[in-house]
Phi, psi and omega in degrees: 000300142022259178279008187324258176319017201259084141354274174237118176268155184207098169254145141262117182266131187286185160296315209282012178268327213244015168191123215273168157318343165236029160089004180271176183302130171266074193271005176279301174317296196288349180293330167275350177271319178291320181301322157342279146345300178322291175305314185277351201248023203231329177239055167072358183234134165282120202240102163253137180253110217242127184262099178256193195121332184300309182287336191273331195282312190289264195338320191282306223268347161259023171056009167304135113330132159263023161264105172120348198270136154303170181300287194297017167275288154330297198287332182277310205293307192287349157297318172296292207287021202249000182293307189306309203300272203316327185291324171332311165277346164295309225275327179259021178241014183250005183275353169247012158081018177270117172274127169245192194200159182216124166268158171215101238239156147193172222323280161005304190289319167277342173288291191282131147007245173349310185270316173292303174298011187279323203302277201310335170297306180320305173316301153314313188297318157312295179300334191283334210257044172043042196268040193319127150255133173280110190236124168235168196252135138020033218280344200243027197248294194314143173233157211287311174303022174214037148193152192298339175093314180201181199266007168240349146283326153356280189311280184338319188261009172268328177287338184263326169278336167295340165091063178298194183241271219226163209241124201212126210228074174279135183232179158245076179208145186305342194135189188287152179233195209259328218198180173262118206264005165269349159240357161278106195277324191289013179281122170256129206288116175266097176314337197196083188274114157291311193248109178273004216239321169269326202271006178257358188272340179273002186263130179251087176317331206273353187256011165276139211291147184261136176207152191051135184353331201209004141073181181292351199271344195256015171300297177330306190329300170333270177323344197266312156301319177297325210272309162323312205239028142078038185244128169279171172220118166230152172246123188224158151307092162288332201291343161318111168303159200023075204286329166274350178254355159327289230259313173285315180333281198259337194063045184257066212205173147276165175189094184270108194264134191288119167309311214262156154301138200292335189287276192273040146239018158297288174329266176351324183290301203311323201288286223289000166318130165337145212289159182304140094047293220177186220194119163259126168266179202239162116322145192276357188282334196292322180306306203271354172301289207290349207248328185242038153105348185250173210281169225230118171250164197293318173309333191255013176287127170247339184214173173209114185265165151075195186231113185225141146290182188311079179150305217288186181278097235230149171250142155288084173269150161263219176274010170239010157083013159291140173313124167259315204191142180244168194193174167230115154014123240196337166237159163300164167309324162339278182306330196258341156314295148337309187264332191341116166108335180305155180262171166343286188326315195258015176314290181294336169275354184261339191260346154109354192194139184303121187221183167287158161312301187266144177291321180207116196276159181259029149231007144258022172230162181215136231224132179260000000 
């Protein structure tokens, strides 16, 4: 029920999902998880998976305790073990014909501007080639002042540049309680937070049980994030075979419902940027392209002020130079100066190398 209407899905999966307490493989799990997959990519919905496991994967296979290994220690083991995750995941997800890709993100790349949208093009491009991705942060790069720390804000901010419908946070607890349901027997599970900002002041986060790197306060964090980018959010019970069907089944879960429309908290990003780069002006056929939804290509381009990159933030004119529409760039100034006026088609003989089509995608842009 959940998930009826979700489009793009983002599950995250913990470590304690994938390597049990003594340390063996949970390969029954994941094989009900990859069925799992199976079933949602059978009805049209696009699926990503943010993943830990690396550092828990490198330790089981050099035989290390991961308690107590330094950063830089640490940072060679999630090198090894990030081989171990992915051939894992190849070996049960090709027995059900699922192609999977491995991103491997930190911090830097969903923060800044440019690099997420380099990020979120990929993500699409993954998806047109039947492409599940597997995403993880970065362990062997990130030093603890650059890194998300744990994997659900990770997950958040891959659900906020993919524009997901929800956001699905397996741990091992049903989802939020009122109280810590390992030492509360009267703690009761809240199937459904609306207002996360009032209905999260009756909870007392700090007796709630901690689990995986970053415990309930930073799934909240999560979540906080999603209801900004107009993204649901659930917290489920991983420990379960088939664990997504769990979640459709019993609805035995939390579920934080996003307020804002995924459009307008897009609008809201694109509106509220730092003042604009630089400035296009349009044509009026282009103008009226753009008035029935589609994206702003180099032919209805006539002029170009100022000097911006790849990513930045651009104002839209029409030929009497009122602002029609902001946007983010898909090129440099550079670059647009060369094709203006140009169709798609001779894009790649003028610049010498394969690029997008749109100047400004109609999902980076907002009409004033």
């Amino acid at each position: 029920m959940y998930l009826k209407n979700s489009k793009i899905i983002v599950v995250k999966i913990g470590s304690s999902l994938l390597v049990d307490n003594e340390r063996k493989i949970r390969k029954k799990w994941l094989s009900t998880f990859a069925k799992d997959i199976k079933r949602l990519r059978s009805k049209n919905k696009k699926v990503i998976i943010v993943s830990s496991g690396a550092i828990a994967l490198g330790c089981k296979k050099m035989n290390y305790q991961k308690k107590g290994l330094k950063l830089d220690k640490s940072q060679a083991i999630a090198s090894i073990g990030q081989i171990e995750l992915m051939n894992l995941f190849s070996q049960t997800f090709s027995k059900f014909k699922l192609n999977i890709s491995q991103i491997l993100l930190t911090l830097d790349d969903t923060e800044e501007r440019r690099r997420s949208i380099n990020a979120k093009r990929t993500f699409e491009n993954l998806f047109e080639l039947d492409y599940i991705p597997i995403v993880n942060e970065n362990d062997t790069i990130a030093t603890s002042e650059i890194k998300y720390g744990d994997n659900d804000r990770l997950a958040s901010r891959v659900a906020q540049i993919t524009n997901a419908d929800t956001l699905i946070l397996l741990s091992d607890v049903d989802g939020l309680f009122t109280k810590n349901p390992k030492i509360f027997k009267d703690a009761k599970l809240i199937k459904k937070i609306d207002n996360l900002e009032k209905e999260i002041k009756n909870i007392n986060l700090k007796g709630i049980t901690e689990f995986g790197k970053g415990g309930m306060n930073t799934k909240i964090e999560a979540a906080k994030i999603c209801n900004l980018s107009g993204c649901n959010m659930i917290i489920a019970n991983g420990l379960y075979l088939n664990p997504i069907n769990q979640i459709e089944k019993k609805n035995n879960c939390t579920l934080f419902v996003s307020k804002i429309s995924k459009l307008h908290a897009r609008k809201k990003w694109i509106i509220s940027s730092i003042s604009p780069k630089g400035e296009l002006v349009i044509d009026d056929g282009a103008k009226k392209a753009l008035l029935n939804g589609k994206s702003l290509l180099a032919a209805g381009i006539k002029k170009v002020t100022g000097k911006f990159h790849k990513g930045d933030h651009i104002k839209i004119l029409d030929t009497k130079r009122n602002e029609f529409a902001r946007g983010l760039s898909s090129f440099s100034s550079e670059e647009i100066v060369k094709i203006l006026g140009c169709h798609s088609n001779e894009i790649e003989k003028i610049l010498g190398y394969i690029s997008k089509s749109e100047v400004v995608h109609k999902d980076d842009m907002v009409k004033i």
